[in-house]
C-alpha positions as CSV (number, residue, x, y, z in Angstrom):
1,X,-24.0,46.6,-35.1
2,X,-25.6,42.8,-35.0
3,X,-22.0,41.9,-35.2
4,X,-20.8,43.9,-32.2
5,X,-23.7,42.3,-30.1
6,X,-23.8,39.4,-30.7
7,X,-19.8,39.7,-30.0
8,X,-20.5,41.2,-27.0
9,X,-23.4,39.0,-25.6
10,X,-20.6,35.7,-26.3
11,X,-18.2,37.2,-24.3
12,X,-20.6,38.1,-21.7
13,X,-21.9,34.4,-21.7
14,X,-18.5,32.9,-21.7
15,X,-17.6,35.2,-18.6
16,X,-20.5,34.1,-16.8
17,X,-20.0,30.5,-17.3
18,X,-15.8,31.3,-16.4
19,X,-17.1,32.6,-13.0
20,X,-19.6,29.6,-11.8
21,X,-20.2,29.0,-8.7
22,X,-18.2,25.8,-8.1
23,X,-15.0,27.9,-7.0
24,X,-12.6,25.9,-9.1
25,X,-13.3,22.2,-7.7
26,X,-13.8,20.9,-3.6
27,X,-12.2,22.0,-0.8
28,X,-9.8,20.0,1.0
29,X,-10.0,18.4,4.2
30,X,-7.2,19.9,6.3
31,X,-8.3,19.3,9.6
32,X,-7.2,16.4,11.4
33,X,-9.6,14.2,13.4
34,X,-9.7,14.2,17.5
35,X,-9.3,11.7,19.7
36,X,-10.2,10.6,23.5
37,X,-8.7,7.5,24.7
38,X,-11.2,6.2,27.3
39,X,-9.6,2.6,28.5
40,X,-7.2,1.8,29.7
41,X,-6.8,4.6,31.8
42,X,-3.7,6.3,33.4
43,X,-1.8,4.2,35.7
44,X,-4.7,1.2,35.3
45,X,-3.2,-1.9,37.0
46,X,-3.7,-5.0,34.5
47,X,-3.3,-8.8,35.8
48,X,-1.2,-11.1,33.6
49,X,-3.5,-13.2,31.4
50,X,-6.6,-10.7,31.8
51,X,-8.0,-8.8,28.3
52,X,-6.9,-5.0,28.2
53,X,-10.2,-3.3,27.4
54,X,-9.6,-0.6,24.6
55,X,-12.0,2.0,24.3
56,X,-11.5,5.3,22.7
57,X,-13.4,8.5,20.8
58,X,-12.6,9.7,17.7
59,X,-14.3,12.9,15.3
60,X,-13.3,14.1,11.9
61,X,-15.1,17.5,10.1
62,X,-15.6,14.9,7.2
63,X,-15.1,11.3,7.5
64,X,-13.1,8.8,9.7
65,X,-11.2,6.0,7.7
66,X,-9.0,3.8,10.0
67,X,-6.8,3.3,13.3
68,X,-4.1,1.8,14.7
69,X,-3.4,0.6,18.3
70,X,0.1,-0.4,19.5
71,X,0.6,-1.8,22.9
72,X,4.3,-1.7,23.8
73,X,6.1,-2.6,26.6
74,X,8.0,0.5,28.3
75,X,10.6,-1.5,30.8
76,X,14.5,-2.5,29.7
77,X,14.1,-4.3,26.3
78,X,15.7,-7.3,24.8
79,X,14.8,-9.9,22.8
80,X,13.1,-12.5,25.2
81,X,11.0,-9.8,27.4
82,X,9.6,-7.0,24.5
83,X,5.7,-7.3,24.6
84,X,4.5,-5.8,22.0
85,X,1.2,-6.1,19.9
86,X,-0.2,-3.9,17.1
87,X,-3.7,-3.6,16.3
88,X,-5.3,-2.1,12.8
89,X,-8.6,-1.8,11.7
90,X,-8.7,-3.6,8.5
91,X,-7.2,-6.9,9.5
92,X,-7.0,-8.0,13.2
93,X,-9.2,-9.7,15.7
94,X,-10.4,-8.8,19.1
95,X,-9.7,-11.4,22.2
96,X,-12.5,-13.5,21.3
97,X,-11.3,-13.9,17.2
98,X,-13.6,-11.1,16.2
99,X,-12.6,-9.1,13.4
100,X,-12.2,-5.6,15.4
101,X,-14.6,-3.1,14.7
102,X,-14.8,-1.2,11.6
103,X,-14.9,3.3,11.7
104,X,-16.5,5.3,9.3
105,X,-18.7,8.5,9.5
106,X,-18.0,11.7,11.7
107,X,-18.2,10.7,15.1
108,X,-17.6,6.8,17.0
109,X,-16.8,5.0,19.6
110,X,-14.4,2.0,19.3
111,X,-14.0,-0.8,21.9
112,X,-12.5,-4.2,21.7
113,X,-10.6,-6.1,23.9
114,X,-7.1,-7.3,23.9
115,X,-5.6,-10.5,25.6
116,X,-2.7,-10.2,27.1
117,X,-0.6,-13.6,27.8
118,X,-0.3,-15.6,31.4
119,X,3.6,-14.7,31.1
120,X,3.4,-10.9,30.1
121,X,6.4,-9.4,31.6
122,X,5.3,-7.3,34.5
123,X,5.8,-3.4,34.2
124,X,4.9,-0.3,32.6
125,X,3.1,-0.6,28.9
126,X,2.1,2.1,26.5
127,X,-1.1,1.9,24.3
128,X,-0.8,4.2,21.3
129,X,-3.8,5.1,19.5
130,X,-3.6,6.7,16.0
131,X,-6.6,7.7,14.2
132,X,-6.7,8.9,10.3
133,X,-9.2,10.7,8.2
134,X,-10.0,10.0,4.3
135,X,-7.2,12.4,3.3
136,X,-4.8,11.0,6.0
137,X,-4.9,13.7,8.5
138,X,-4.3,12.1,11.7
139,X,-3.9,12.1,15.2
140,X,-2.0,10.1,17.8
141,X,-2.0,9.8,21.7
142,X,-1.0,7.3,24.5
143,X,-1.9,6.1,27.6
144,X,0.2,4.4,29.8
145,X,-0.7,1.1,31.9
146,X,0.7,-1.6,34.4
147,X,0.6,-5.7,34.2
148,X,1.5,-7.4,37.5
């Protein structure tokens, strides 16, 4: 009978410690930040040689980890007229040689300007901002803008 029980109170134990309350390890982050791109704006009219103010939201459930900002030129392309510049934020610098600001934590506001040359090729450009989260969830839009 001592046998049986204490049989009985190891398998109990070793259920109980089989069920714990940690659910089998974390939870993955499947939900992909959002993002508001505030500058440029739509149809915003840029002089050649002026700095294209970037400006934009982003919010993750968990954590932000990086972005990327592409400016591309949206007219007829060849070789000598494609404008095109590609911003990240682990190595680049802002117009004025800053190194462009850092995100992190659940909810920020980036803004950094961009200069665009004396001989930008008039027309229609396209920023394209892509934001990820620490699992790579991400999220992409675009805004479109004019140089004169």
């Amino acid at each position: 009978m001592k046998t049986l029980k204490f049989v009985l109170i190891v398998l109990f134990s070793v259920v109980l410690m089989s069920c714990g309350g940690g659910g089998g390890g974390e939870k993955v982050d499947e939900i992909a930040p959002t993002l508001t791109i505030n500058k440029p704006t739509a149809s915003q009219k840029l002089a050649a040689g002026a700095n294209l103010n970037i400006d934009f939201t982003a919010k993750d459930n968990v954590a932000l980890a990086s972005y990327n900002v592409t400016v591309a030129y949206d007219g007829v392309k060849s070789v000598k007229t494609v404008q095109e510049f590609s911003f990240n934020s682990i190595a680049d610098k802002d117009a004025d040689g800053n190194n462009l600001p850092t995100i992190s934590g659940t909810n920020q506001t980036i803004n950094f300007d961009i200069a665009t040359t004396d001989n930008a090729t008039p027309g229609s450009y396209k920023v394209s901002v892509t934001v990820k989260d620490g699992t790579s969830n991400s999220v992409s839009k675009n805004v479109d803008f004019e140089i004169e």
